[in-house]
PAVEX-329255 format. One record per residue (C-alpha): residue in one letter; chain; residue number from 1; x negated, y negated, z negated. Coordinates in pm, 1 decimal, decimal comma. Layout:
<recs>
+------+------+-----+----------+----------+----------+
! code ! unit ! pos !       xx !       yy !       zz !
+------+------+-----+----------+----------+----------+
!    a !    A ! NUM !        X !        Y !        Z !
...
+------+------+-----+----------+----------+----------+
</recs>
This chain:
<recs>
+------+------+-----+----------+----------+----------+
! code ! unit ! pos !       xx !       yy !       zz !
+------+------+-----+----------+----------+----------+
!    x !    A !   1 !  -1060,7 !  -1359,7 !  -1147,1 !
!    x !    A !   2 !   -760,6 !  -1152,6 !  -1068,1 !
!    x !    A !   3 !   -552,4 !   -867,8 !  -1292,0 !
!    x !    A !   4 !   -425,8 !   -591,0 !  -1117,0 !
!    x !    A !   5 !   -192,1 !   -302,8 !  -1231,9 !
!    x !    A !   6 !   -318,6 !     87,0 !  -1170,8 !
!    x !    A !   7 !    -82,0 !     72,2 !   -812,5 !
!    x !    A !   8 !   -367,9 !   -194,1 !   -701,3 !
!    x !    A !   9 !    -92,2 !   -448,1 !   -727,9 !
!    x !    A !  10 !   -240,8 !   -828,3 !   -806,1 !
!    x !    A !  11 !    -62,2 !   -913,2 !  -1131,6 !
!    x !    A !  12 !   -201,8 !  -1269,6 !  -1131,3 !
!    x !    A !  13 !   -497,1 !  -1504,4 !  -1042,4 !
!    x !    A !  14 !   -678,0 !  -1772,9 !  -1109,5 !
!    x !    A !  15 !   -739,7 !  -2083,7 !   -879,3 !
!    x !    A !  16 !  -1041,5 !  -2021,8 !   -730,0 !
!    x !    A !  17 !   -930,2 !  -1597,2 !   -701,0 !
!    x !    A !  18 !   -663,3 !  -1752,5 !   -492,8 !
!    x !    A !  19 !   -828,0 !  -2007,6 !   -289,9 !
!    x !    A !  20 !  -1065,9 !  -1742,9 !   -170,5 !
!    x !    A !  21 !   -759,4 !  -1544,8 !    -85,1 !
!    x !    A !  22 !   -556,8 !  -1815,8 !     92,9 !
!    x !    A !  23 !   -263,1 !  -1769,2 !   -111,2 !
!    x !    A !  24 !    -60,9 !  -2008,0 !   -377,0 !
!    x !    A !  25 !   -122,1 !  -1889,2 !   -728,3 !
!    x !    A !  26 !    291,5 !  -1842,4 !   -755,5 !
!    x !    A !  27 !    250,0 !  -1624,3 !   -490,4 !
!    x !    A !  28 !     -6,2 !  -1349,6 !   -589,9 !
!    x !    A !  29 !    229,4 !  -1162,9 !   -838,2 !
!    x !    A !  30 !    280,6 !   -777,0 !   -707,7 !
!    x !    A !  31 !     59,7 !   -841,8 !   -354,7 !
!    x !    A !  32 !   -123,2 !   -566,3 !   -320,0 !
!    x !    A !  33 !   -501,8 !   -534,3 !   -270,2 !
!    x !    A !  34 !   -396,4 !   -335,9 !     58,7 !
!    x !    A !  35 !   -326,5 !   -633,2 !    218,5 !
!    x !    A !  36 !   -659,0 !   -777,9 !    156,1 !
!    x !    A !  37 !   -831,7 !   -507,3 !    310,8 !
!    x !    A !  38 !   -885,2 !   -418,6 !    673,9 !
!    x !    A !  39 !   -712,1 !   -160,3 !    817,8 !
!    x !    A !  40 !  -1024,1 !     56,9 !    904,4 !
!    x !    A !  41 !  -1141,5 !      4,7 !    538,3 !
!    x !    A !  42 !   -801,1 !    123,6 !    356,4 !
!    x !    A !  43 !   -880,1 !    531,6 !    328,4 !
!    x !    A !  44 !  -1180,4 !    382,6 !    171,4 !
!    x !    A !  45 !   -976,1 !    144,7 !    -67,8 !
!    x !    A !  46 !   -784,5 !    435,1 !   -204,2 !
!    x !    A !  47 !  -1103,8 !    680,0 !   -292,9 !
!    x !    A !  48 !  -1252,8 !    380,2 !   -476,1 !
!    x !    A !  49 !   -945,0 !    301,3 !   -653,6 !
!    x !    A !  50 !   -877,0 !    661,6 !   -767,6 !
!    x !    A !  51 !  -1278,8 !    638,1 !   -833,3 !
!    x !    A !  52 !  -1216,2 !    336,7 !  -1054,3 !
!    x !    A !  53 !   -906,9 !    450,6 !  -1253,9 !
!    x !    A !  54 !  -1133,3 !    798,7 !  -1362,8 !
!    x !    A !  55 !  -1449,4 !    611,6 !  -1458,5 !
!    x !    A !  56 !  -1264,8 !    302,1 !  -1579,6 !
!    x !    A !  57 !  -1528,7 !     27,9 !  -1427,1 !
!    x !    A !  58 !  -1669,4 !      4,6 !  -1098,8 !
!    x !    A !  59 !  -1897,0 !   -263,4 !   -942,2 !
!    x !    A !  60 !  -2019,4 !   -343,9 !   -594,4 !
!    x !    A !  61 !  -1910,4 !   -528,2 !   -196,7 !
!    x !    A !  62 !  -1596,9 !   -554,1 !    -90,6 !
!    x !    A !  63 !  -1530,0 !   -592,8 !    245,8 !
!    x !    A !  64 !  -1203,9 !   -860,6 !    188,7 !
!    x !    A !  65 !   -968,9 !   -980,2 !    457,5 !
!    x !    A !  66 !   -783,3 !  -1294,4 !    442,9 !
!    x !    A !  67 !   -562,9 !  -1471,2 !    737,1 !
!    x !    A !  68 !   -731,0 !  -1725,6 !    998,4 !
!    x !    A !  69 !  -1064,9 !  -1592,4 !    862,8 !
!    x !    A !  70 !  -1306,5 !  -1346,5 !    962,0 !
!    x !    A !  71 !  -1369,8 !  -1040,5 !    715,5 !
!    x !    A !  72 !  -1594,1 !  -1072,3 !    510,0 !
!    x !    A !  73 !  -1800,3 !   -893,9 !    175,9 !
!    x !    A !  74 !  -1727,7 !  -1010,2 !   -172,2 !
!    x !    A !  75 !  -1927,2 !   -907,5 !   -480,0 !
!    x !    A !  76 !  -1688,9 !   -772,4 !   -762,1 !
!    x !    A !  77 !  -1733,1 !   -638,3 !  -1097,3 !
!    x !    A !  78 !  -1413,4 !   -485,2 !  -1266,7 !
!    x !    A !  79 !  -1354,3 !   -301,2 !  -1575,8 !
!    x !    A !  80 !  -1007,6 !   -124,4 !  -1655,1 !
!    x !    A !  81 !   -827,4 !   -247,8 !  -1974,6 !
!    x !    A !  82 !   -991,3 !   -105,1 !  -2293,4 !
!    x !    A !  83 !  -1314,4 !    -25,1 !  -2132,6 !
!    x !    A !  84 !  -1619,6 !   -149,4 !  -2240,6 !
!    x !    A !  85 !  -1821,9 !   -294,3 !  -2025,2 !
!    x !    A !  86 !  -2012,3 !   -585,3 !  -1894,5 !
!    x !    A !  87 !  -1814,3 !   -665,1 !  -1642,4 !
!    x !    A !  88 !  -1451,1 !   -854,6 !  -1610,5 !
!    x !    A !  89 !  -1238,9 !   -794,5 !  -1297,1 !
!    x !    A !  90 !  -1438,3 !  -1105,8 !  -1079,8 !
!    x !    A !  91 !  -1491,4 !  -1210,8 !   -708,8 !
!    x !    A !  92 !  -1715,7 !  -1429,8 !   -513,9 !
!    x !    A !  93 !  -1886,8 !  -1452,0 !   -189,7 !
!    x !    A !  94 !  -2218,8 !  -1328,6 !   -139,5 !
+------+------+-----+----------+----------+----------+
</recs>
């Protein structure tokens, strides 16, 4: 699971949201999702972010980029704070 904030800035993390990332759980504080994402994906990123923030959920793949590994999708569910719905911010290979 990871928390962002509404600048797609990772907030914090748990274990296995950071092992699939390649990162140290001190270290994911205020990376950004951009740097997660491939470069030719990015324009995307941003439409589905402002998507998200509007409709305050969104579900779906994720193409997800992480060092010494090929890109690859990730299934995610997320839900902005105070919105009901039944998904939690959540990632996993598919």
């Amino acid at each position: 699971m990871l928390i962002t904030d509404d600048q797609r800035r990772l907030v914090t993390g748990n274990r296995a949201a950071c092992a699939m990332l390649g990162i140290a759980r001190d270290d994911v504080s205020w990376l950004t999702m951009d740097r997660f994402t491939p470069a030719s994906e990015r324009r995307r990123l941003q439409e589905q972010w402002a998507a998200f923030l509007t409709a305050g959920a969104a579900a779906g793949c994720y193409t997800l980029e992480v060092a010494n590994q090929e890109p690859g999708p990730v299934e995610f569910g997320a839900a902005s704070r105070g919105h009901r719905s039944p998904w939690t911010c959540a990632g996993g290979t598919s």
